[in-house]
PAROMI-585981 format. One record per residue (C-alpha): residue number from 1; residue in three letters; z, x, y. Coordinates in steps of 0.2 Angstrom, whole numbers, m for minus. Each point is the difference from the previous one (the first is absolute). Example, Ala and Ser with C-alpha at 12.3 -4.5 7.8 and 13.67 -1.06 7.14 Angstrom:
BEGIN
(1,'ALA',(39,62,m22))
(2,'SER',(m3,6,17))
% end
This chain:
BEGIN
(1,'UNK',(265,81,m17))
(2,'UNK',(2,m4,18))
(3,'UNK',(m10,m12,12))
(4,'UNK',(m8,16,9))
(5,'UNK',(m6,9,m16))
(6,'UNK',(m7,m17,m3))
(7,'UNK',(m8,m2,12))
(8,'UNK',(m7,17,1))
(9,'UNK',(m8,m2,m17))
(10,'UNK',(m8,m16,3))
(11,'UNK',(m8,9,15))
(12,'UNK',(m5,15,m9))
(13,'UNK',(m6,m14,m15))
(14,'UNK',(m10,m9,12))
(15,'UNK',(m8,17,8))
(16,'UNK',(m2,6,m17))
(17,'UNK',(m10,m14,m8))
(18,'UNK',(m10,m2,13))
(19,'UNK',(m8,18,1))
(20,'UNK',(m5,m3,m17))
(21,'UNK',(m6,m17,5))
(22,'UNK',(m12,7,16))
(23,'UNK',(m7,15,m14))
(24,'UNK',(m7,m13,m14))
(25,'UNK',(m3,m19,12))
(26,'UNK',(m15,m5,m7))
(27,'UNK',(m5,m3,19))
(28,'UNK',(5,16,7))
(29,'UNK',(m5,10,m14))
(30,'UNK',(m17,m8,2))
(31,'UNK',(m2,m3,m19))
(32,'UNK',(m4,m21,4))
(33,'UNK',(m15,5,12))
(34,'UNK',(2,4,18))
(35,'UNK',(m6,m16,6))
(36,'UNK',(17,m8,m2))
(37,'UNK',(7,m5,16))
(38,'UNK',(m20,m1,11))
(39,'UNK',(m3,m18,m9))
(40,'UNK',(m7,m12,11))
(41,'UNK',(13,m15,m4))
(42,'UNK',(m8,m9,15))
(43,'UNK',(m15,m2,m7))
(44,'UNK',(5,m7,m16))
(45,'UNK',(12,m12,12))
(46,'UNK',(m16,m6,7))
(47,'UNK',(m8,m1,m16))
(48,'UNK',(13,m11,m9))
(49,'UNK',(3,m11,18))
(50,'UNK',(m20,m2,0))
(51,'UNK',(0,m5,m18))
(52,'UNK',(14,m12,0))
(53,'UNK',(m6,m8,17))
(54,'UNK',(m17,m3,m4))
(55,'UNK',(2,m7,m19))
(56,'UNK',(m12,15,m7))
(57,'UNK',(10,4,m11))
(58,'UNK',(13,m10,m14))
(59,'UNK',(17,2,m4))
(60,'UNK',(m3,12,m13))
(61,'UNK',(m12,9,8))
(62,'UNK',(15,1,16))
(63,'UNK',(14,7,m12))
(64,'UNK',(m11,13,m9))
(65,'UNK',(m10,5,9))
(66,'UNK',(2,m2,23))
(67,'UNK',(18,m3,m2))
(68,'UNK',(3,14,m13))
(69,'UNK',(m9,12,10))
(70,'UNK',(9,m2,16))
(71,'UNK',(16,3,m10))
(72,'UNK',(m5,14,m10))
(73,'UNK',(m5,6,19))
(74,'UNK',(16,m4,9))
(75,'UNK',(12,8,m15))
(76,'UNK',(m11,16,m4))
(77,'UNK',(1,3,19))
(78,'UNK',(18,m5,1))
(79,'UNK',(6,12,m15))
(80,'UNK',(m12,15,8))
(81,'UNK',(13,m3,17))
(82,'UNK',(16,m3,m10))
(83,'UNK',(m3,16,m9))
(84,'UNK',(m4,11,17))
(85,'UNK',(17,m11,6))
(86,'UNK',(14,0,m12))
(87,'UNK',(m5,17,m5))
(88,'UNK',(1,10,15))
(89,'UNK',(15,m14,6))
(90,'UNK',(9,4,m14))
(91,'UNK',(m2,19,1))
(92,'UNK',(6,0,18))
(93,'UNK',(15,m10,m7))
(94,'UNK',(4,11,m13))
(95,'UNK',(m2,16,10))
(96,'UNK',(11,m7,15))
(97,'UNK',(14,m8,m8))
(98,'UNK',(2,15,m14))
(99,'UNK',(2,12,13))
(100,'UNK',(13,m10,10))
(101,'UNK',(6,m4,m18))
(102,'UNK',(2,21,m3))
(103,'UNK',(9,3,16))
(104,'UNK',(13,m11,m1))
(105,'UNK',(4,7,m19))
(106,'UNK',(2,17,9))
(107,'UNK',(11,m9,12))
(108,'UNK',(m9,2,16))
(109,'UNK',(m3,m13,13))
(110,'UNK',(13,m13,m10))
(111,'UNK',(2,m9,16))
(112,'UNK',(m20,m6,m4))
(113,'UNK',(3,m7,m17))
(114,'UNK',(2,m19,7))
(115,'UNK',(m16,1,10))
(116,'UNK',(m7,8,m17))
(117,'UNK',(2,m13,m10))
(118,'UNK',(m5,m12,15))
(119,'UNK',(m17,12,m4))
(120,'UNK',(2,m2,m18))
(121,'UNK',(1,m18,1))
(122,'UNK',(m14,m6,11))
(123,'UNK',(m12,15,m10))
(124,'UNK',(4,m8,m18))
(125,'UNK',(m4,m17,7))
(126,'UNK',(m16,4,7))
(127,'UNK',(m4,12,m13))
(128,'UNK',(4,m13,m13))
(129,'UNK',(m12,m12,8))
(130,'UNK',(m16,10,1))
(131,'UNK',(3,9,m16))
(132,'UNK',(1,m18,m8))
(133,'UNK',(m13,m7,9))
(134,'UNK',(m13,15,m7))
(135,'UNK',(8,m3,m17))
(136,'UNK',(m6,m18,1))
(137,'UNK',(m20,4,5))
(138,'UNK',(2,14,m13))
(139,'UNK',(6,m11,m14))
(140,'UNK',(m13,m15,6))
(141,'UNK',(m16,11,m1))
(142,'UNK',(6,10,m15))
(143,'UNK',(2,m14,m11))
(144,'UNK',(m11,m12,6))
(145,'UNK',(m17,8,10))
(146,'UNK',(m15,5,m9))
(147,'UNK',(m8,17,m2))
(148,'UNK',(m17,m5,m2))
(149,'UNK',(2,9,m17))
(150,'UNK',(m7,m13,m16))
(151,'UNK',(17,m5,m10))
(152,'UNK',(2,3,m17))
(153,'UNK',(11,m1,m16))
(154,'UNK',(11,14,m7))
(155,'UNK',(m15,6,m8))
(156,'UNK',(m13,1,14))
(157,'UNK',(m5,m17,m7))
(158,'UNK',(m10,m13,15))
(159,'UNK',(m9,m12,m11))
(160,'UNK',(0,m7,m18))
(161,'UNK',(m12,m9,m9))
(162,'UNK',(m2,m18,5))
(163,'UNK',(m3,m9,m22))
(164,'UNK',(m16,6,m6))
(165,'UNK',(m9,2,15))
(166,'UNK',(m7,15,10))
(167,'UNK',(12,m5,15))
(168,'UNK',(16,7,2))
(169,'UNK',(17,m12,8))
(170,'UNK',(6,14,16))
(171,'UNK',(20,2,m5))
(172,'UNK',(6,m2,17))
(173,'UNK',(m14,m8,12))
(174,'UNK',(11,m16,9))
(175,'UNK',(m4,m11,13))
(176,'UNK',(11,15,10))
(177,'UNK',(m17,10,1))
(178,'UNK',(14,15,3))
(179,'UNK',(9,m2,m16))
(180,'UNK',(m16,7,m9))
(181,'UNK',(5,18,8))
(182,'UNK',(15,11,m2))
(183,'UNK',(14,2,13))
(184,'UNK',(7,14,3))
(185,'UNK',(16,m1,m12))
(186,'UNK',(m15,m4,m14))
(187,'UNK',(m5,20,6))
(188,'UNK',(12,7,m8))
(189,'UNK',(m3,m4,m19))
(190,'UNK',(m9,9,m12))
(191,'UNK',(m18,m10,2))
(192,'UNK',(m1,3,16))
(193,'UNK',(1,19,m1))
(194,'UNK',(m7,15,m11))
(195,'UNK',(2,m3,m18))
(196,'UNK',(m7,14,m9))
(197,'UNK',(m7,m12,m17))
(198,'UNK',(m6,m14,8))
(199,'UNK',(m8,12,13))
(200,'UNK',(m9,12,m13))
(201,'UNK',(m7,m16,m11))
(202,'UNK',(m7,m6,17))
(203,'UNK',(m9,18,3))
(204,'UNK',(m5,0,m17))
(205,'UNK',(m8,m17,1))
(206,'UNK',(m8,6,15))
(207,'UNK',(m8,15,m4))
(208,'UNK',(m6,m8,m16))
(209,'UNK',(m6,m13,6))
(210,'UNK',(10,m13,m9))
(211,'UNK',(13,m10,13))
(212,'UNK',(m8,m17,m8))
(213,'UNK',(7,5,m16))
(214,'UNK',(17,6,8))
(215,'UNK',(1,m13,8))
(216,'UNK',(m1,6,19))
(217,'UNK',(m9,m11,12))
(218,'UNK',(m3,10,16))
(219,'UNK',(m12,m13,11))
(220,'UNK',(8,m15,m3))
(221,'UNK',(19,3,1))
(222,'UNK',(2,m5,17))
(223,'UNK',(m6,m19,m2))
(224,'UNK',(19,0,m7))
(225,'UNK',(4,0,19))
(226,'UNK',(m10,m17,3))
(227,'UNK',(m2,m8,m14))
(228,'UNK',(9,m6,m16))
(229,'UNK',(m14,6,m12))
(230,'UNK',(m14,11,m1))
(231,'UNK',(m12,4,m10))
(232,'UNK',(m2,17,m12))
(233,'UNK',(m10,10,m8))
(234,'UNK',(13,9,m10))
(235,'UNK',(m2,1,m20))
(236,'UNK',(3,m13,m10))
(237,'UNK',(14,6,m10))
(238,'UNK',(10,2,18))
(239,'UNK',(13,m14,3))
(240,'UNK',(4,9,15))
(241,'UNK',(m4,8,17))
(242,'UNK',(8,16,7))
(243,'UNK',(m1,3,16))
(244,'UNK',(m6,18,8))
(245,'UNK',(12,12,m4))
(246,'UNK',(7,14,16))
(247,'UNK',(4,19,m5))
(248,'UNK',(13,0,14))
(249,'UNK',(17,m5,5))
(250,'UNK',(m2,m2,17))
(251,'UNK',(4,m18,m2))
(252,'UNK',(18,0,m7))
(253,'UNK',(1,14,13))
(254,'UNK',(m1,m15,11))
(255,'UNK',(11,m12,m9))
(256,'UNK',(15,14,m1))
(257,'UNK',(m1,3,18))
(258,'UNK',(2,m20,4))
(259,'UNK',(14,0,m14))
(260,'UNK',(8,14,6))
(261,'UNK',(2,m4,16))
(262,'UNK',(4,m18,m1))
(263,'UNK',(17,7,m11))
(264,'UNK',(3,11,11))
(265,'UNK',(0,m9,14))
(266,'UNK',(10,m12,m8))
(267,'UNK',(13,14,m2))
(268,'UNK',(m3,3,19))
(269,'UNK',(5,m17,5))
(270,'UNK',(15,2,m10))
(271,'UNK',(6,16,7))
(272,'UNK',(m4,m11,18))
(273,'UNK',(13,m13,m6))
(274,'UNK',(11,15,m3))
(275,'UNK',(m4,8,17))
(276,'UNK',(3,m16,9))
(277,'UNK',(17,m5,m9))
(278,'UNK',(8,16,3))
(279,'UNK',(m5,2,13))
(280,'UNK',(9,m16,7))
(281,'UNK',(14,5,m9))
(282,'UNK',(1,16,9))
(283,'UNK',(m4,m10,18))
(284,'UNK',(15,m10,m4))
(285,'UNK',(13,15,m7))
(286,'UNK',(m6,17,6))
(287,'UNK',(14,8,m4))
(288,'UNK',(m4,m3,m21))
(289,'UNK',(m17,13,3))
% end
């Protein structure tokens, strides 16, 4: 395969992956909130420098709550730009040096092809920086930012019975008050979307009137997110808590979108590498297109 068909594909690779990118970006598409991008990371700035400054507030109290504030801020904004940039960067790239890619296969202006590559090279470099950087934010909140959502086990599971008492130890309440909700890679699994049994016993225990005895505990499954125990007033018999169950999938909706185009941009910065090397290559000898 020569270094011009090389290059060509990386070019159409990049254009390629990208389009599918722009159609399912959990920003663009709107599916995160369409908040994104209008938070006001000043004011959290002002917030953490006025807590640190005047000794309101102690070093736990900084890292969990002013100071992870202001970062959840500054990357959630950060990763809503990265995705408007690298996205349309990248599809510019793709769509300008595939076409200077497909004339110079059909042999026209080949006296271009060394200030093609020059094109080629500077376009995979910069596309290969912005593309990384959004992978970056998009890893960092995907794996490590909260959804508000109450975490739980593989089987909808928040809270289990603490000896033989009516309070119940939360499974995943930590000093980290965030830790105590899902993230958005946690969105994807099975408890956090529809599960037709555990859905119907819920409605049945509803409608019957028995979620003691089922073991559901509506009004007091948030305390999980500010406290290590709570109390219940579940059955007896229950050594467990489930949490609410959802009848939608909207939330591994969300988790694919973030998975998907964090691999796919990965494939992107690749196909940048690609772009650039050839395209030095081709800068160098022209007459190898």
């Amino acid at each position: 395969m020569s270094k011009g068909l090389i290059f060509f594909c990386c070019a159409c690779c990049i254009l390629l992956l990208t389009i599918i990118n722009l159609s399912i970006g959990p920003i663009i598409s709107g599916k995160v909130g369409y908040d994104w991008g209008n938070e006001n990371c000043a004011l959290a700035k002002d917030n953490y420098d006025d807590a640190k400054k005047n000794n309101n507030c102690d070093d736990d109290c900084l890292k969990y709550y002013t100071k992870w504030e202001l970062n959840e801020c500054q990357r959630k904004k950060g990763m809503h730009d990265m995705e408007y940039t690298s996205f349309i960067f990248d599809i510019f790239i793709g769509f300008v040096c595939g076409i200077l890619g497909l004339l110079h296969l059909f042999d026209i202006k080949k006296d271009f092809v060394s200030t093609t590559g020059l094109i080629g090279l500077g376009c995979g470099v910069v596309g290969f920086v912005l593309t990384f950087v959004y992978v970056i934010f998009n890893g960092l909140i995907y794996t490590n930012y909260d959804t508000g959502t109450l975490k739980r086990d593989g089987d909808g599971v928040y809270a289990e019975r603490d000896g033989n008492t009516n309070n119940f130890k939360c499974l995943y309440y930590e000093k980290n008050p965030h830790k105590a909700h899902a993230t958005y890679s946690d969105y994807g699994k099975k408890q956090y979307n529809y599960d037709k049994d555990k859905y119907f016993a819920y409605l049945e225990a509803l409608q019957s009137s028995t979620l003691s005895t089922a073991c559901f505990d509506i009004s007091n499954e948030n305390l999980c997110l500010t406290q290590d125990k709570i109390p219940s007033s579940v059955a007896s018999n229950c050594k467990v808590v489930y949490a609410t169950p959802t009848n939608g999938i909207s939330r591994k909706d969300i988790s694919d979108r973030f998975l998907t185009t964090l691999i796919l941009s990965l494939f992107v910065c690749l196909a940048n590498v690609g772009l650039a090397l050839f395209g030095f290559l081709l800068f160098k000898t022209p007459g190898d297109f």
